[in-house]
C-alpha positions in Angstrom: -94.3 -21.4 183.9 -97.7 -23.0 182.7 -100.2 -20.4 181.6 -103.6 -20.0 183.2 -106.4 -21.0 181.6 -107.8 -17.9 181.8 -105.4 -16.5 179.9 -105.2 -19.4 177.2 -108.9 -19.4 176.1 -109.2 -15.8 175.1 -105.8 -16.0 173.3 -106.5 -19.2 171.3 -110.1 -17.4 170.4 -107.8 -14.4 169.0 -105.3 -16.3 167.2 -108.2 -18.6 165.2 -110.0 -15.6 164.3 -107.0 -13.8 163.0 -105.9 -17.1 161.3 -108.9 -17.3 159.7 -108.9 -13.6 158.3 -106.1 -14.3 157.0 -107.1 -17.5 155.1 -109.9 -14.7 153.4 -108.0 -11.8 152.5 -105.5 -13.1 149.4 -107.2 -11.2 146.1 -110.0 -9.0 147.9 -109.9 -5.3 146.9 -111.4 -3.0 149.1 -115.4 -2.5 148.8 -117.2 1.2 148.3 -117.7 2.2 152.1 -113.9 1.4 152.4 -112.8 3.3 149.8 -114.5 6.5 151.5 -112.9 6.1 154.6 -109.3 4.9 153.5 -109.3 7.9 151.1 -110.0 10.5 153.9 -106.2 9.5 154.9 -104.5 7.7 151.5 -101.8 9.8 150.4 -101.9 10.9 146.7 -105.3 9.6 146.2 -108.6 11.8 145.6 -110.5 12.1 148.3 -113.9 10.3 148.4 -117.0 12.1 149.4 -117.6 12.0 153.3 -121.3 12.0 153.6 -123.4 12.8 156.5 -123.8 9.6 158.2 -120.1 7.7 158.6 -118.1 9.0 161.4 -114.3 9.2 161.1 -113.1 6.6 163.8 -112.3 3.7 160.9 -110.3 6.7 158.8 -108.0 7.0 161.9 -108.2 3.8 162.4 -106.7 2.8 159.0 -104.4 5.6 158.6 -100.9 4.4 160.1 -100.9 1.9 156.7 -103.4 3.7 154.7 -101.4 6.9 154.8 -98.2 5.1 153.7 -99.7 2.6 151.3 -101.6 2.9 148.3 -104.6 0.5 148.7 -106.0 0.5 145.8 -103.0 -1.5 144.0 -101.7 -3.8 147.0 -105.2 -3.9 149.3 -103.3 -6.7 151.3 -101.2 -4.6 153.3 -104.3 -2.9 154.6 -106.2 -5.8 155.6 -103.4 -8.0 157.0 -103.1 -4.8 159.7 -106.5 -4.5 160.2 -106.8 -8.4 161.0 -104.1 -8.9 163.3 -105.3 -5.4 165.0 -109.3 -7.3 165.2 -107.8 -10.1 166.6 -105.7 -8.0 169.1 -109.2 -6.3 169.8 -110.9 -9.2 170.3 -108.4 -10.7 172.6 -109.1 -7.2 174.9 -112.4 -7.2 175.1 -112.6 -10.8 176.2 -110.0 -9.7 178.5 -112.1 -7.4 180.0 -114.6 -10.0 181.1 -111.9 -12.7 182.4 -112.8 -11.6 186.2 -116.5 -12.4 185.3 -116.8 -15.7 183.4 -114.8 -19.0 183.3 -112.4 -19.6 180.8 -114.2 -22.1 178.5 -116.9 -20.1 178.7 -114.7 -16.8 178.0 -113.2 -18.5 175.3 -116.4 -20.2 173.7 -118.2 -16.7 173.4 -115.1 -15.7 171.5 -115.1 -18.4 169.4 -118.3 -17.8 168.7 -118.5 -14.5 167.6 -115.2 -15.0 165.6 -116.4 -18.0 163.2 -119.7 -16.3 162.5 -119.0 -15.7 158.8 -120.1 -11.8 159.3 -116.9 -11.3 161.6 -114.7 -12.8 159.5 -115.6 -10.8 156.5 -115.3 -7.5 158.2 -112.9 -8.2 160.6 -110.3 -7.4 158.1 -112.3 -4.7 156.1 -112.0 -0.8 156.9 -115.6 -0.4 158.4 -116.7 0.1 162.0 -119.2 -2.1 162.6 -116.6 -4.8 164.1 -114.7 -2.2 166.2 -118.0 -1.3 167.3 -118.9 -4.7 168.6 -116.1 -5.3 170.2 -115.8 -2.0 171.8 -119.4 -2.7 173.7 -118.6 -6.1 174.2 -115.5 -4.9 176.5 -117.6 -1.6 177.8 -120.5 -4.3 178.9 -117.3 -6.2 180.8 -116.0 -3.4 182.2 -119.1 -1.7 183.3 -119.7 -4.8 185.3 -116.6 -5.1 186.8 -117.3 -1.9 187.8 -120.3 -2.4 189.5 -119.3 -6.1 191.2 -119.4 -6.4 194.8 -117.4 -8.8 196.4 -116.9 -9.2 200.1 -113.3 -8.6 201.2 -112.6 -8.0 197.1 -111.1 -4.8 196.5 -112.5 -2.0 193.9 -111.2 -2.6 190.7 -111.2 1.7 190.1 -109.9 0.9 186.5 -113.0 0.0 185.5 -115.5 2.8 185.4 -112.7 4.4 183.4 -112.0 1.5 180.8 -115.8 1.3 180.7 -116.8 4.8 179.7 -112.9 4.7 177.1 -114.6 1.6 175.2 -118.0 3.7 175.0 -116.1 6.6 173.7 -114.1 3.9 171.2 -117.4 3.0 169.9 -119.1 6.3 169.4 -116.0 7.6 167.9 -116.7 4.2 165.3 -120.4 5.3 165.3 -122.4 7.5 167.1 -125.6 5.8 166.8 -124.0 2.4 168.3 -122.5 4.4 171.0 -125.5 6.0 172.3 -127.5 2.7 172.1 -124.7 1.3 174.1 -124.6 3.8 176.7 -128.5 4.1 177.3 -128.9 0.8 179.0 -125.6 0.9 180.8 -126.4 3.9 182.4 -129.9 3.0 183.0 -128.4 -0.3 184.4 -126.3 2.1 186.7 -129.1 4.3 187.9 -132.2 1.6 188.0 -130.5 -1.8 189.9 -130.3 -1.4 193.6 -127.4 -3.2 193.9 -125.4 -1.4 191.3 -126.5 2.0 192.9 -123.4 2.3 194.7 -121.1 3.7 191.7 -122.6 7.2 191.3 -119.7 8.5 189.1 -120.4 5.7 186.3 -123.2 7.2 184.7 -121.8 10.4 184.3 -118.5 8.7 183.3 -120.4 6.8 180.6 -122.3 9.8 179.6 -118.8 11.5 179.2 -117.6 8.7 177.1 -121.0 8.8 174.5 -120.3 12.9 174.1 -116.3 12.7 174.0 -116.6 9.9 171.6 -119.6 12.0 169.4 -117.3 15.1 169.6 -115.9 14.8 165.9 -118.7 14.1 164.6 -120.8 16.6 166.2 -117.9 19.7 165.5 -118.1 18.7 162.0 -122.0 18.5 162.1 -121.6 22.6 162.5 -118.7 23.0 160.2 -120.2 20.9 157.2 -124.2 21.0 157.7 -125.5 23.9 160.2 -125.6 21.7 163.1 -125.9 17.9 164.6 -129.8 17.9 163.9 -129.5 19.0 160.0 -126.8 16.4 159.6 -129.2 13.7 161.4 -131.7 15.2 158.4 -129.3 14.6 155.9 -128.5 11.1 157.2 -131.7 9.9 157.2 -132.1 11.1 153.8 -129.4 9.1 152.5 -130.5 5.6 154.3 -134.0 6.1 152.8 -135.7 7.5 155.7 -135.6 6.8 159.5 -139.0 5.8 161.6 -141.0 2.9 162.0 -139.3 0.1 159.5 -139.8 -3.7 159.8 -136.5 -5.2 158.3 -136.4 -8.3 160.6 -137.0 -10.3 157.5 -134.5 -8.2 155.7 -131.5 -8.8 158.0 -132.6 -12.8 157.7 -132.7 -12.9 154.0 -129.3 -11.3 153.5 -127.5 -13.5 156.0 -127.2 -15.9 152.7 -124.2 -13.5 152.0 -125.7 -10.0 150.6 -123.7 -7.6 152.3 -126.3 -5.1 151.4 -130.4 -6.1 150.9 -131.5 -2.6 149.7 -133.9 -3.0 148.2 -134.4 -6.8 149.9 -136.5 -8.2 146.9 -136.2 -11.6 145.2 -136.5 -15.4 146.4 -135.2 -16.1 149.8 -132.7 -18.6 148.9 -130.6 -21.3 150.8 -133.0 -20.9 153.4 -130.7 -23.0 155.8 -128.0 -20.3 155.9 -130.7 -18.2 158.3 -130.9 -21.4 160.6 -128.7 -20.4 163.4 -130.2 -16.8 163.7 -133.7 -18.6 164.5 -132.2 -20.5 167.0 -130.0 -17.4 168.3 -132.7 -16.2 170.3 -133.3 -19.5 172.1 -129.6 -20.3 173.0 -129.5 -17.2 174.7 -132.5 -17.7 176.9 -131.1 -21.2 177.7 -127.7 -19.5 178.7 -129.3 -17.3 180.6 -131.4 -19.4 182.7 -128.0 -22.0 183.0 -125.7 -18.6 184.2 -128.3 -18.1 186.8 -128.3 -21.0 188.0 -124.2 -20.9 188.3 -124.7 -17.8 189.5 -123.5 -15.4 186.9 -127.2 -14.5 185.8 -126.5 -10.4 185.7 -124.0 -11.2 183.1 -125.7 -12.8 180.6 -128.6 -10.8 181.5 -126.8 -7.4 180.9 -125.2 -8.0 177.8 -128.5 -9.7 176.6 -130.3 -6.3 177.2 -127.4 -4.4 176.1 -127.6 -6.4 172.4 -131.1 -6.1 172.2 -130.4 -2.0 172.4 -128.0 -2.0 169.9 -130.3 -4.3 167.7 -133.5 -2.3 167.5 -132.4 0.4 165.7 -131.6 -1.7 162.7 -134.4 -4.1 163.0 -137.1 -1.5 163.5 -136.1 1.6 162.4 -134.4 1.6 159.0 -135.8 0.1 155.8 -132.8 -2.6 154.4 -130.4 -4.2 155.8 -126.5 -5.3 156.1 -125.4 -8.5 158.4 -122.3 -6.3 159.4 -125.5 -4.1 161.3 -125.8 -6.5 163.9 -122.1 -7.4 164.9 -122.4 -5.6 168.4 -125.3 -7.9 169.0 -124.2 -11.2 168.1 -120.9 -9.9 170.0 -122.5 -9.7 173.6 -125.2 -12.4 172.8 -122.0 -14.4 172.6 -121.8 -14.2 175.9 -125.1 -16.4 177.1 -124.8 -18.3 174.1 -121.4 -19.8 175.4 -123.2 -19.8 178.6 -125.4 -22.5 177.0 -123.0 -24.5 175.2 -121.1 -24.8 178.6 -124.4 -26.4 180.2 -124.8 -28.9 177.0 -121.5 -29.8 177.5 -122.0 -30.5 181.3 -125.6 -32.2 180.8 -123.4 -34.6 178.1 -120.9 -34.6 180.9 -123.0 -36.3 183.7 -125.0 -38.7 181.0 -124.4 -41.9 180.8 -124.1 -45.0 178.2 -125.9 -44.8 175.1 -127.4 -41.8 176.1 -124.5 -40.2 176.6 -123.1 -40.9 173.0 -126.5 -39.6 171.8 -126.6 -36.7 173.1 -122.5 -36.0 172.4 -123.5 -36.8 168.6 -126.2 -34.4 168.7 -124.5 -31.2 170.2 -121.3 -32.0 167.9 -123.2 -32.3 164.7 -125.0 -29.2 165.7 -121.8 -27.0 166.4 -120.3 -28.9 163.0 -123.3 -27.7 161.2 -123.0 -24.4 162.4 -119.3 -24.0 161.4 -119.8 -25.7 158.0 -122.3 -23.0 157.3 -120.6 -20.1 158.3 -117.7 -20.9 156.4 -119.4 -21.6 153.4 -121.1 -18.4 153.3 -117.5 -16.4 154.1 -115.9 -18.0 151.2 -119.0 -17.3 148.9 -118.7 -13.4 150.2 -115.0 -13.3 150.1 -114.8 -15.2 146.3 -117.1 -12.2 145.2 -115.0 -9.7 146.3 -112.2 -11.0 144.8 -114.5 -10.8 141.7 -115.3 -7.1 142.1 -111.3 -6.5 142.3 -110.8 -8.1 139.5 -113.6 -6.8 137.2 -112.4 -2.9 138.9 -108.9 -3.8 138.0 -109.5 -4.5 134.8 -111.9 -1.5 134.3 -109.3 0.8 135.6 -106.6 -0.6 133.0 -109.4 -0.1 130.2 -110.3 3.3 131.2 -106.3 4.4 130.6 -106.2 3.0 127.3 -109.3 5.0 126.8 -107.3 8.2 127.7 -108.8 8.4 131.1 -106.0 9.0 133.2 -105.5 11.0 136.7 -106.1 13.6 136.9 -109.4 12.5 135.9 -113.2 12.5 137.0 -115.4 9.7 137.0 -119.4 9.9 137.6 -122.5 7.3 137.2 -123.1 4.4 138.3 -120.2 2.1 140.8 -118.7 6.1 140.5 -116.9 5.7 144.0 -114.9 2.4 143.2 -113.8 2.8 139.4 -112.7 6.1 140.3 -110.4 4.6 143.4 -109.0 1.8 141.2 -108.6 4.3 138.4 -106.9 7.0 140.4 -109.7 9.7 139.5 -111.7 11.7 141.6 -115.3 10.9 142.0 -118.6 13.4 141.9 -121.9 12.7 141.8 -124.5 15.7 141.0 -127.1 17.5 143.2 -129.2 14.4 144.2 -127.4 12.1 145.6 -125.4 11.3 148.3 -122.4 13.2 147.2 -124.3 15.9 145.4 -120.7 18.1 146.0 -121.2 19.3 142.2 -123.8 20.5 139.8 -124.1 19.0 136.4 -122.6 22.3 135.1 -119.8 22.0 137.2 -119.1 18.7 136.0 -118.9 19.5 132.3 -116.8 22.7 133.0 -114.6 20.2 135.3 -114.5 17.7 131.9 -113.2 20.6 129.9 -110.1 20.4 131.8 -109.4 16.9 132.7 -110.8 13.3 131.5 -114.9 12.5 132.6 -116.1 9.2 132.1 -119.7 8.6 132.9 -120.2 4.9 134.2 -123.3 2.8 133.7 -124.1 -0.5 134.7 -126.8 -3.4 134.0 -127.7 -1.7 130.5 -129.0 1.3 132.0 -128.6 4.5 129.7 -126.4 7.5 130.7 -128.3 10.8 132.7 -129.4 12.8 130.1 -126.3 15.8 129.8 -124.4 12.2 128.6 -127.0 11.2 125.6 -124.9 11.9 122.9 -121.7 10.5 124.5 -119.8 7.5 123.0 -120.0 4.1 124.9 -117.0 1.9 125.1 -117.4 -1.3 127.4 -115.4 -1.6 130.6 -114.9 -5.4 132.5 -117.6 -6.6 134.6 -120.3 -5.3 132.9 -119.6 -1.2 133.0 -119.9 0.9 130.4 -118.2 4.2 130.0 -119.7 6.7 128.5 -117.0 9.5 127.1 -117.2 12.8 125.8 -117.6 12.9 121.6 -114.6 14.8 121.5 -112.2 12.1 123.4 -110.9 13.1 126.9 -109.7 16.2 127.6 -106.4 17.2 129.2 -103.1 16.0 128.6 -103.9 12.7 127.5 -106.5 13.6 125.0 -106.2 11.7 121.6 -104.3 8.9 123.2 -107.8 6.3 123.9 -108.1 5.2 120.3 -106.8 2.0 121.1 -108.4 1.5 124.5 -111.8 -0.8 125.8 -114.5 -1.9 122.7 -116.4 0.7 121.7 -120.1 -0.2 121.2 -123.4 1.6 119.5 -125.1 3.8 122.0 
């Protein structure tokens, strides 16, 4: 039996992407963010602070090898699952649109949004943000399906159902993503004439948004007084919510800062930002091209769609982090291969020399694009290979030291040395753990080893200014009782990491 094409291009997108992830992962240790969510279900590892803004959905997510694995020494075991389950994921949510686009086209969205250098640096990583975009890339497939009218088709009456599962997927991921996903579709729903006719899917979509939000909102009353003080405390940890301007803030990371807070400095390797500036008009092109083949709703839907899921982060934070816009570039995917389809037609139906230009052109152009995009993942992924190394190698240093679990470990970069050095990790009132006062923190280092960790030459918080320094790899210092640790390893650091003059 010769498979259908319409099966083939969404499975070969699917099996590059996960290829490629797994090209990237070999040496990468898990990142901050991570280590708070794999924690929340790592057996025999301190749990890392939860704090008001992540949502649990990547902790469940991770937990079938989290919970049996200890990350922090063999982080390959987590990420090789979590690839081949993003390239499972993928392969769905392109399934969900196989009824609406051709194949190449099917496949070229997929493609697309799988080589983008973002995707393939989180595709293996515990965080949402690619769940999330491929949860409202299949939603936006579904909900059309949904609202499709063929003559002498029948109803597909799985998809209202699959549509409002993958809003509840996302908002389970993210809250915030899931509501900006479900306000268009359900305006969509309610405000097209011809999409009238489903009256159940808005308040099927609705019920996906709050079923999704339920953890997140039942532990808004257990841990903060409610859903709008925990909204509070979230905006106090991202630095404020209202009117932001971080389009140039998203551009200037895309060099490969996975975080631009603050977003200061020269914008280098300016070319690495090309394809976002052009972004904007592939999509418009695609659209115009899918109306014309008639699949304009499509392209215009999930256009509108990622332009929801965008604003919040363009317009309403102040920083940025590429992994942000992932549900974005996921349904702008759609019209983008919309466009690409056309070029390759218009090269199609040229002729001669003409012809061989314009084949040249639209080649060098996609080779460009995927030169680029690769450049920038390896860059990324060679730095966090880096930062495993350098915590590694801080953990070892920290042991000789006499800092050994059960052990606490503050400061700067607290959250990651702790992980890699199996200790817990508190931060005092006024921050984003703020769990612990300072006094509980010396009382807690009278029973068990503290180390206080600064970075970039910075001097220790003031309760640690008479604490002796001893430096750690990449660049960390530890600051350490005068005394020595306490507990049952006391006296044993004499030999440990080079102690230098405070």
């Amino acid at each position: 039996m010769v498979a259908r094409p319409a099966v083939l291009w969404p499975a070969a997108a699917a099996a590059v992407f996960t290829a490629a992830q797994f090209v990237l992962i070999p040496g990468t240790g898990l990142g901050w963010d991570e280590i708070v969510y794999v924690t929340q279900v790592e057996g025999g590892t301190p749990t890392a602070y939860f704090s008001a803004p992540r949502a649990r959905g990547v902790s469940w997510l991770s937990a079938p090898v989290a919970a049996l694995t200890e990350s922090a020494a063999s982080p390959a075991v987590l990420r090789v699952y979590l690839a081949v389950l993003a390239g499972l994921g993928l392969l769905v949510a392109l399934r969900a649109w196989r009824a609406l686009l051709p194949p190449a086209v099917l496949g070229a969205a997929g493609l697309f949004f799988a080589g983008l250098w973002i995707t393939l640096f989180y595709g293996p990583r515990a965080m949402p943000n690619v769940w999330c975009a491929l949860g409202a890339l299949a939603a936006t497939g579904w909900f059309l399906r949904a609202v499709r009218r063929r003559p002498g088709a029948a109803e597909d009456r799985r998809a209202p159902w699959l549509a409002a599962a993958a809003v509840a997927f996302v908002a389970v991921m993210r809250p915030a993503d899931g509501l900006w996903l479900a306000l268009p579709l359900v305006a969509a729903a309610l405000l097209v004439p011809a999409w009238r006719g489903h009256r159940a899917l808005p308040l099927l979509l609705a019920a996906g948004l709050a079923l999704g939000a339920l953890p997140w909102v039942v532990e808004a009353y257990a841990s903060y007084g409610g859903p709008l003080a925990r909204l509070r405390r979230a905006g106090e940890i991202q630095g404020g919510m209202g009117l932001h301007f971080a389009v140039d803030d998203q551009i200037r990371s895309l060099v490969g800062r996975t975080l631009c807070r603050p977003c200061t400095g020269p914008w280098n390797h300016r070319w690495t930002a090309l394809w976002w500036f052009l972004l904007p008009l592939a999509a418009a092109a695609g659209v115009v091209a899918a109306r014309r083949a008639g699949r304009g709703a499509a392209s215009v839907l999930a256009t509108v769609v990622a332009a929801s899921l965008a604003v919040t982060y363009l317009f309403t934070i102040d920083y940025a982090a590429p992994r942000f816009l992932l549900p974005a570039y996921a349904l702008l995917a759609v019209p983008v291969a919309e466009a690409l389809a056309a070029a390759v037609r218009a090269v199609g139906r040229a002729r001669g020399r003409t012809r061989a230009l314009l084949g040249g052109a639209l080649a060098l152009l996609l080779l460009g694009h995927v030169t680029v995009q690769l450049a920038v993942a390896a860059t990324v992924t060679e730095r966090s290979r880096a930062q495993h190394r350098e915590l590694t190698a801080a953990a070892a240093e920290l042991h000789r030291l006499g800092v050994r679990p059960p052990c606490v470990v503050t400061g700067d970069q607290f959250v990651p040395v702790a992980y890699y050095a199996g200790c817990s990790s508190r931060q005092p009132a006024g921050g984003h753990d703020g769990s612990i006062t300072v006094a509980g923190l010396l009382r807690l280092g009278r029973s068990q080893p503290l180390a206080v960790i600064t970075v970039d030459g910075r001097r220790p918080p003031g309760y640690a200014g008479g604490w002796r320094p001893a430096e750690l790899a990449g660049g960390h210092v530890a600051w350490l009782p005068p005394d020595g640790p306490a507990g049952p390893e006391r006296g044993q650091g004499a030999g440990g990491g080079r102690t230098v003059e405070p």
